[in-house]
BAMARDO-974731 format. One record per atom (N, C-alpha, C): x, y, z. Coordinates in steps of 0.05 Angstrom, whole numbers, padded with zeros to 5 digits, always signed. Example, Ala and Ser with C-alpha at 12.3 -4.5 7.8 and 13.67 -1.06 7.14 Angstrom:
<recs>
+00264-00114+00156;+00246-00090+00156;+00264-00066+00156;+00257-00045+00142;+00273-00021+00143;+00258+00001+00157;
</recs>
This chain:
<recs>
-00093-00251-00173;-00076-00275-00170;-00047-00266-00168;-00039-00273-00145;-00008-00267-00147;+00005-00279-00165;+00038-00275-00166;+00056-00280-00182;+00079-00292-00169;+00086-00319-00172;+00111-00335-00156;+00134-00339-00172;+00155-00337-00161;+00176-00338-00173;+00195-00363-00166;+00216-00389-00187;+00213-00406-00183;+00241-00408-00184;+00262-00427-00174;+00294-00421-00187;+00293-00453-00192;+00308-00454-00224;+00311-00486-00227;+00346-00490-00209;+00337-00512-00202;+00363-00525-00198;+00391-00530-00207;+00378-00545-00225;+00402-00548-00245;+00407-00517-00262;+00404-00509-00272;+00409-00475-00289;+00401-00459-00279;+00392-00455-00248;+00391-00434-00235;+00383-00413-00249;+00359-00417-00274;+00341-00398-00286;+00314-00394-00266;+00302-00366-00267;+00287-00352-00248;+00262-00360-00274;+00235-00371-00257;+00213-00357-00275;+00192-00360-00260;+00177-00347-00270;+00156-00328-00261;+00127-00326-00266;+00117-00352-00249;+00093-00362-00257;+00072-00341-00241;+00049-00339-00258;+00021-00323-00251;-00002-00337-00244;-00010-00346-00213;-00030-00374-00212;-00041-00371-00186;-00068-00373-00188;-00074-00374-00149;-00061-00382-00126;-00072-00381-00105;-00056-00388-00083;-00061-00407-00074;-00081-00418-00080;-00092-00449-00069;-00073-00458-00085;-00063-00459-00116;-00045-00471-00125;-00016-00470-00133;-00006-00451-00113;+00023-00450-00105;+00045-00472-00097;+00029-00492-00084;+00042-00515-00084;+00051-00536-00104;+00031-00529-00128;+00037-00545-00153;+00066-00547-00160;+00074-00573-00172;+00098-00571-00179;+00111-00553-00203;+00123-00532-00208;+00133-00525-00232;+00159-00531-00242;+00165-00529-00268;+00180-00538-00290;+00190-00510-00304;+00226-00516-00301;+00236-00499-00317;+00231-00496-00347;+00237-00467-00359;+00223-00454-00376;+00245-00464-00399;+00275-00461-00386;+00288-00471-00409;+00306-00501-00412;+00300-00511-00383;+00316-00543-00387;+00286-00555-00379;+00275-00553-00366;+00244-00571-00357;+00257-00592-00330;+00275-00574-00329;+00274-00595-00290;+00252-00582-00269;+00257-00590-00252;+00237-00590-00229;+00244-00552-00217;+00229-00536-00213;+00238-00514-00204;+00228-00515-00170;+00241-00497-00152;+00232-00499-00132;+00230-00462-00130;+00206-00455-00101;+00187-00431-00104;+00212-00415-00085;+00223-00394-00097;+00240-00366-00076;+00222-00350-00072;+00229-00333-00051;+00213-00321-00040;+00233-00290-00053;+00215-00279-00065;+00221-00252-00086;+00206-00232-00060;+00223-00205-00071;+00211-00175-00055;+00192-00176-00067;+00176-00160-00049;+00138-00149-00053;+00146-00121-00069;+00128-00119-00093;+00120-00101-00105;+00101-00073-00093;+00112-00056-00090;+00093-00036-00074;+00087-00008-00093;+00066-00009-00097;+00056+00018-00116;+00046+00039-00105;+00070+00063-00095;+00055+00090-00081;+00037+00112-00103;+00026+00131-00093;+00012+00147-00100;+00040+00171-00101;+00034+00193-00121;+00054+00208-00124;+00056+00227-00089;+00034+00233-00087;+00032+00250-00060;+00052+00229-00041;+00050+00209-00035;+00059+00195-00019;+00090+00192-00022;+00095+00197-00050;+00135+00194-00055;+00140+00217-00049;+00127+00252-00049;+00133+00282-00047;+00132+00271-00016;+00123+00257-00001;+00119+00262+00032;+00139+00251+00042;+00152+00235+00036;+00178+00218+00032;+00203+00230+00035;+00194+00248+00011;+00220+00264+00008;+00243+00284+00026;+00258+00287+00029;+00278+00303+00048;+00265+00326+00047;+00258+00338+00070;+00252+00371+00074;+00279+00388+00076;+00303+00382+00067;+00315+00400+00062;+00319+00400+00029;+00310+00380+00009;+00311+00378-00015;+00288+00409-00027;+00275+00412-00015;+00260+00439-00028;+00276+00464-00021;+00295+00468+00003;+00314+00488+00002;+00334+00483-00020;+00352+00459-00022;+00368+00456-00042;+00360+00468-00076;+00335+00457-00077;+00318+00471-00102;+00322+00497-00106;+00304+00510-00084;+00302+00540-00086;+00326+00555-00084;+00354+00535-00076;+00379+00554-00069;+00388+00544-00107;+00388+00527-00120;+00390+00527-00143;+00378+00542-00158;+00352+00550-00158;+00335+00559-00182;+00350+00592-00177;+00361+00602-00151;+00369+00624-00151;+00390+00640-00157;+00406+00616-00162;+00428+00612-00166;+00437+00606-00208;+00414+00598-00215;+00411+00599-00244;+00393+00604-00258;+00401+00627-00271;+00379+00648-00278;+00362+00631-00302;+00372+00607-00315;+00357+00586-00331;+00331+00564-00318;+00337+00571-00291;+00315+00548-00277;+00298+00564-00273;+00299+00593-00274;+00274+00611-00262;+00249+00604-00272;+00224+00597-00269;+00198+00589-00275;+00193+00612-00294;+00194+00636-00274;+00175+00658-00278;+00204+00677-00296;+00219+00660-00311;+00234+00683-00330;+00210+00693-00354;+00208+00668-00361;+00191+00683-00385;+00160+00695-00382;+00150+00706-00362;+00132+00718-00346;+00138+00756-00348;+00163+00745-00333;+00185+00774-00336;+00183+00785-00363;+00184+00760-00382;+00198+00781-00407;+00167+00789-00424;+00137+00780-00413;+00122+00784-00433;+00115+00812-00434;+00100+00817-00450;+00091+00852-00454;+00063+00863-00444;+00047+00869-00433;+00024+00877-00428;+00012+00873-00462;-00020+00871-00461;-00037+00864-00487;-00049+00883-00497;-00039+00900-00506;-00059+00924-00524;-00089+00921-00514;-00103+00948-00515;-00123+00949-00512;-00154+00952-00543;-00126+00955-00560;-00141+00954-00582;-00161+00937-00595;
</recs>
């Protein structure tokens, strides 16, 4: 069931009814004076997949990265890799 969004008139308060679409036409009633609300047309909600925001992204943003991480010896992944010791064989 979608979600419609309604502006009263008089106090130009937003609310945000949850109701089928056959019954979108219904009249609704503000939440905090109870006048008559009429239906705005609100942006669509869009839910990507993470892969889909990385594909998005600027292909020069992974050079910027790698010219940072090189640039600060604190971003290095593999510092503490560097600093471990080989494991005894004992």
């Amino acid at each position: 069931m979608p979600l419609y969004e309604y502006r009263c008139s008089s106090c130009g308060e937003v609310t945000t009814v949850l109701r089928a679409a056959t019954d979108s036409q219904a009249a609704v009633t503000c939440e905090i004076c109870g006048e008559r609300a009429a239906r705005i047309v609100s942006r669509p909600s869009v839910h990507r997949s993470n892969a889909s925001k990385v594909a998005r992204l600027d292909p020069r943003y992974d050079k910027l990265v790698d010219k940072a991480m090189g640039a600060t010896q604190a971003a290095d992944p593999d510092r503490y890799l560097r600093r471990m010791k080989p494991l005894s064989d004992d």
